[in-house]
MARMI-131570 format. One line per 10 residues: for each residue x, z, y of N, C-alpha, C, O. Coordinates in steps of 0.02 Angstrom, whole numbers, plus 50000, padded with zeros to 5 digits. Example, Ala and Ser with C-alpha at 12.3 -4.5 7.8 and 13.67 -1.06 7.14 Angstrom:
% MARMI-131570
50660:50390:49716:50615:50390:49775:50660:50390:49835:50712:50423:49834  50642:50354:49888:50684:50357:49947:50645:50394:50002:50670:50402:50057
END
This chain:
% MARMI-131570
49376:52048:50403:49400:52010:50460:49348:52012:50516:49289:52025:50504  49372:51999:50577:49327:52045:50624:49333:51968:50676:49362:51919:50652  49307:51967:50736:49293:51917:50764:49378:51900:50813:49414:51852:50826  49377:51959:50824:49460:51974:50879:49495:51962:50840:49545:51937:50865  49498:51968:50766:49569:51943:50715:49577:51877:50721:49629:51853:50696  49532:51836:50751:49549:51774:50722:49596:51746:50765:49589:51760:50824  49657:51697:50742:49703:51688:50801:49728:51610:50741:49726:51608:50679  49748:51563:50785:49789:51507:50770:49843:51534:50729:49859:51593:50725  49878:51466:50686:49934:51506:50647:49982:51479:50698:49970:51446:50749  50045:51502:50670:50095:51526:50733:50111:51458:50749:50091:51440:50804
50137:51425:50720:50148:51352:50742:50092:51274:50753:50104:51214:50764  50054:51299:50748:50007:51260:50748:49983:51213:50794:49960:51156:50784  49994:51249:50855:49973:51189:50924:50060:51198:50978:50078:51209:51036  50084:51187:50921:50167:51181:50964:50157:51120:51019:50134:51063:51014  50188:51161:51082:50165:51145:51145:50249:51098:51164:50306:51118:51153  50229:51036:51195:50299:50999:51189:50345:51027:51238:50324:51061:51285  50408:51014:51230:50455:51031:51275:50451:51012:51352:50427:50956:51364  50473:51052:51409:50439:51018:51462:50533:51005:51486:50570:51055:51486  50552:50958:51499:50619:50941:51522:50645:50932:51569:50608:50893:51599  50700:50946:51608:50693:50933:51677:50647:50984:51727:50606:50956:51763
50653:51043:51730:50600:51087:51767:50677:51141:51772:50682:51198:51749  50728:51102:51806:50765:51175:51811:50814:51206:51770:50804:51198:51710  50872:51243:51789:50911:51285:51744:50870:51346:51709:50885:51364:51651  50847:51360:51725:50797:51414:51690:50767:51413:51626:50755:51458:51586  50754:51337:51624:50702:51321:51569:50744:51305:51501:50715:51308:51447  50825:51285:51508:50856:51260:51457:50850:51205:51441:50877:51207:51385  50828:51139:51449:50797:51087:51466:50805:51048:51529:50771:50997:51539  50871:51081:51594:50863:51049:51673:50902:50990:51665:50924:50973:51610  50909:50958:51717:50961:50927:51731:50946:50876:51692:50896:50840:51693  51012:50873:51642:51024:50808:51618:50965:50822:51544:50969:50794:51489
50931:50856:51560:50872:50864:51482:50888:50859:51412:50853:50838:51366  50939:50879:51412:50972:50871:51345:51005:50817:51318:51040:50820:51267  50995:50770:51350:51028:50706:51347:51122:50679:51367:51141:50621:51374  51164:50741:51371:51212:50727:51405:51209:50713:51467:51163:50728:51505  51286:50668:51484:51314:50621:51551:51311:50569:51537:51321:50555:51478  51299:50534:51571:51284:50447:51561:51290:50439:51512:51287:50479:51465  51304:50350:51512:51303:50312:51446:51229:50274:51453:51188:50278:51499  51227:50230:51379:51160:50212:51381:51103:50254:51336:51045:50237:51323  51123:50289:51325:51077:50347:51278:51057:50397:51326:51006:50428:51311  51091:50418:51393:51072:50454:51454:50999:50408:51468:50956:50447:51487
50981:50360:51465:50939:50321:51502:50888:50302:51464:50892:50286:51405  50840:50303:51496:50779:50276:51459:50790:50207:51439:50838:50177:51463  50732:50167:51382:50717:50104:51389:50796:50112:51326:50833:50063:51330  50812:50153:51287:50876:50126:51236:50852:50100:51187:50805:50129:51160  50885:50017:51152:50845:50003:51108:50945:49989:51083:50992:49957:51109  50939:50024:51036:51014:50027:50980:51000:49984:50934:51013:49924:50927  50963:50033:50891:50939:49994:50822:51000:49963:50783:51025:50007:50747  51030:49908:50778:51064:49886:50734:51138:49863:50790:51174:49814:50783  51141:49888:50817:51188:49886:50887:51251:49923:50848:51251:49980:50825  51320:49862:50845:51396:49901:50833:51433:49880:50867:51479:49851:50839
51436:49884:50950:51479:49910:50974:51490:49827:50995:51551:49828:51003  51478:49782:51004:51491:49693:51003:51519:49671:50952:51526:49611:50940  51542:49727:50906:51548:49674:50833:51468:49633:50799:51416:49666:50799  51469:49580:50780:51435:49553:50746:51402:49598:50687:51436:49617:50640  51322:49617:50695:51296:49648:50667:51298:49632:50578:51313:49576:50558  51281:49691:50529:51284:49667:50482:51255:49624:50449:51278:49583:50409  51196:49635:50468:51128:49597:50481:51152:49508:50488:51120:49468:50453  51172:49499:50504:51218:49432:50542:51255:49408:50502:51251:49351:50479  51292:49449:50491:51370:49426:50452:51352:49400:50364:51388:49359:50334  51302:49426:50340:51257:49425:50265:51248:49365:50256:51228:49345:50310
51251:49310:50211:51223:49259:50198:51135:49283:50180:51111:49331:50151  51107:49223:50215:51019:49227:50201:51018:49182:50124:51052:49133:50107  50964:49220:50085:50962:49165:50030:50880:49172:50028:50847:49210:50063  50863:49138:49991:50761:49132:49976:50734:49123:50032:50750:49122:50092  50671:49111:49987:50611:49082:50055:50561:49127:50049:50536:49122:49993  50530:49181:50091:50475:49204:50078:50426:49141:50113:50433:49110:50165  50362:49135:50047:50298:49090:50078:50262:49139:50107:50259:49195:50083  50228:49120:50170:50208:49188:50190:50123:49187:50184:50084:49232:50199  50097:49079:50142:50017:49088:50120:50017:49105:50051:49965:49097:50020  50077:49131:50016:50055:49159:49942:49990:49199:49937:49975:49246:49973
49958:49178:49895:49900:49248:49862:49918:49296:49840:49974:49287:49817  49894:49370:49828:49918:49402:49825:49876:49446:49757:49855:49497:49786  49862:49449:49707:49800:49469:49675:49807:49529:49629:49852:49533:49587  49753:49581:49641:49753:49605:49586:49742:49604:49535:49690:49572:49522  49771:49628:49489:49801:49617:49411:49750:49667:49353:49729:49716:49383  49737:49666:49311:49713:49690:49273:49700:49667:49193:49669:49616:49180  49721:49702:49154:49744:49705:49097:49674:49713:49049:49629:49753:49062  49674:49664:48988:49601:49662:48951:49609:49724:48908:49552:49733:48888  49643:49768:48885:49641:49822:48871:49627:49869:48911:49604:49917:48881  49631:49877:48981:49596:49927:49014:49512:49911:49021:49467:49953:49018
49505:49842:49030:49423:49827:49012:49403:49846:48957:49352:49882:48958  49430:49832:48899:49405:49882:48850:49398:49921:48859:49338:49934:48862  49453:49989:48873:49435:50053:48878:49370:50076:48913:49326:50112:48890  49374:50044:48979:49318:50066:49025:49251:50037:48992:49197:50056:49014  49255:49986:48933:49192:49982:48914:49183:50035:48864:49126:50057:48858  49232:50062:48825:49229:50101:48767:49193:50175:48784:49154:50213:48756  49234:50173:48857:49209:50238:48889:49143:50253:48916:49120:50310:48912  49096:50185:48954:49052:50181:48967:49042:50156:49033:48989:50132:49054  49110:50165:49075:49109:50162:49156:49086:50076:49177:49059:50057:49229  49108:50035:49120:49103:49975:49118:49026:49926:49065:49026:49932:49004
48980:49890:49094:48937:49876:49022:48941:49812:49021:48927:49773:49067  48960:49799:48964:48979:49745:48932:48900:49676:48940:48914:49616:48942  48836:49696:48943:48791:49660:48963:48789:49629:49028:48754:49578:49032  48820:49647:49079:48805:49624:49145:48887:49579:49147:48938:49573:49113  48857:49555:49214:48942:49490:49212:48982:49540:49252:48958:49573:49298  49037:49543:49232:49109:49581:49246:49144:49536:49317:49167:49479:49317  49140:49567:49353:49181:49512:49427:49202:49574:49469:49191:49634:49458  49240:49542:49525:49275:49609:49565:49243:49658:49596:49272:49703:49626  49167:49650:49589:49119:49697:49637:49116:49753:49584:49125:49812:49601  49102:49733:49505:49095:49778:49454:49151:49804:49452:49151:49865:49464
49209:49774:49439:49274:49812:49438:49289:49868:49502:49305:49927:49493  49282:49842:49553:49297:49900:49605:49251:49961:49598:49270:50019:49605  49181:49938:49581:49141:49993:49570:49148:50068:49527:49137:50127:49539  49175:50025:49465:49208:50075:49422:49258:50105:49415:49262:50151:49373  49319:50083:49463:49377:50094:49479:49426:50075:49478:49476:50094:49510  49418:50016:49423:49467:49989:49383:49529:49937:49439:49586:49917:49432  49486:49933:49485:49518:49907:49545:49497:49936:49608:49439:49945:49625  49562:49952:49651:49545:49999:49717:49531:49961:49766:49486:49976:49805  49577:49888:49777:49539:49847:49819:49585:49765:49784:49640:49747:49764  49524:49741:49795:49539:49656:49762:49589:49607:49805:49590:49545:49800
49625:49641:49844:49660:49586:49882:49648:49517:49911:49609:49503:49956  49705:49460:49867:49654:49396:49881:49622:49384:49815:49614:49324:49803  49601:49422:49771:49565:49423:49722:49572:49460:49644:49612:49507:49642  49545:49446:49598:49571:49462:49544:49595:49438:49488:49578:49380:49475  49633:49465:49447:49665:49395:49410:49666:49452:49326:49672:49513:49323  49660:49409:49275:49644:49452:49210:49720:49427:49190:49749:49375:49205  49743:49493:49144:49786:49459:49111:49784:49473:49057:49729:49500:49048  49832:49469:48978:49806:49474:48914:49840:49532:48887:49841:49538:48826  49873:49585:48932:49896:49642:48863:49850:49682:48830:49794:49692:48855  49865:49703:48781:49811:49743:48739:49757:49706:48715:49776:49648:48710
49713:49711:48703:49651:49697:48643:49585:49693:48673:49553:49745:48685  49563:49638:48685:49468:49659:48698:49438:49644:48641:49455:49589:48619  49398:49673:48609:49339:49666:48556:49256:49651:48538:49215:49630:48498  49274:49688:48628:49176:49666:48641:49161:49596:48679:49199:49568:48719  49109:49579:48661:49084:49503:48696:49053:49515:48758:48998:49540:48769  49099:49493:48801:49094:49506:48876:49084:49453:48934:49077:49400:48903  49080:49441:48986:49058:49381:49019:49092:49418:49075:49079:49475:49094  49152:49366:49107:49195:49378:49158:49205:49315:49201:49223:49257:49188  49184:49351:49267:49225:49292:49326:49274:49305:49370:49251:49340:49414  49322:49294:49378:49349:49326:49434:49394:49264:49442:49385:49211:49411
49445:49273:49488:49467:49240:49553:49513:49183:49489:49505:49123:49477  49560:49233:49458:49629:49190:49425:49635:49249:49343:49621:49309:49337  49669:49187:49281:49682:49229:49226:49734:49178:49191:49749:49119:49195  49748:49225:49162:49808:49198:49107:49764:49165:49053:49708:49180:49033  49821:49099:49029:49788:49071:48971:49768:49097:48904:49725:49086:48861  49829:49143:48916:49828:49202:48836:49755:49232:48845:49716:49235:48797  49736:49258:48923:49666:49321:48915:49622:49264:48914:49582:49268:48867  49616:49214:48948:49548:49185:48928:49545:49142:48848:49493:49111:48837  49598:49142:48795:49567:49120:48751:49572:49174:48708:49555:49160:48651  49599:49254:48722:49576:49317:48694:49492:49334:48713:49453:49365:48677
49478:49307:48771:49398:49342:48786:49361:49279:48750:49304:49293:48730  49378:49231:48741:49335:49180:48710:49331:49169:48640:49287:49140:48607  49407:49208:48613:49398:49247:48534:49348:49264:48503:49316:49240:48457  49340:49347:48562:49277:49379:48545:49213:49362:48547:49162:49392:48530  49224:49300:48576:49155:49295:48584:49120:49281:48662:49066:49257:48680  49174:49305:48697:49153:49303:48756:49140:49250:48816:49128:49195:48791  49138:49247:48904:49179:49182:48915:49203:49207:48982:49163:49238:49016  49263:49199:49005:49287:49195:49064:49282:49129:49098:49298:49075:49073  49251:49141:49178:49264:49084:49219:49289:49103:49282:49264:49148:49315  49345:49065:49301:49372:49076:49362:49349:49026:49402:49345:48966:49392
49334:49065:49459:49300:49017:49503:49357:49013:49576:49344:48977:49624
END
């Protein structure tokens, strides 16, 4: 390959349509947009628009309440703490909280926090804090030996 070979690939810096510049261009006049109406015109906001019938949107009974200060937390399972201790990514000597967890992967980001829950099996004696847990995981980690505190 030589210095003159080198060239963009073919579509790559697709150059926008220029509209309105004329019969020539394929693009004059009415720019592709038809004859009137409100779709001829800038500023169209349709969206859920039928015609003055009552949208569907409308016509639906509303049911539930979204709360919109719910917490929101990530979840994590005492069997994947095992694993990651079994594996090594995790050490069972130091205290386990969301800084260790994200570190290792086990969580990508803590939301409004972290919360343990009890599927699967922990075996090793571990020391955990994090945000929120199920009653089942904290008297599985306190089985082993361990202690969870939510703070």
């Amino acid at each position: 390959m030589k210095l003159h070979e080198l060239h963009d690939d073919t579509f790559s810096p697709k150059a926008r349509k220029r509209v309105g510049r004329g019969p020539g261009s394929g693009k004059g006049k009415t720019c592709g947009r038809g004859h009137k109406g409100q779709k001829s015109r800038s500023g169209v906001a349709l969206g859920s628009f039928e015609g003055g019938q009552m949208p569907i949107y409308q016509r639906l009974p509303k049911r539930g309440f979204n709360n919109r200060s719910r917490k929101k937390y990530s979840e994590v399972n005492l069997g994947k703490i095992q694993a990651f201790i079994d594996s090594g990514k995790l050490n069972p000597d130091e205290v386990i909280n969301s800084a260790a967890l994200i570190k290792c992967g086990l969580v990508r980001r803590p939301l409004d926090g972290v919360r343990i829950l009890a599927k699967g099996e922990i075996t090793t004696k571990v020391n955990i804090e994090v945000s929120g847990a199920s009653k089942a995981a904290t008297e599985a980690v306190n089985k082993a030996g361990g202690s969870l505190t939510v703070s």
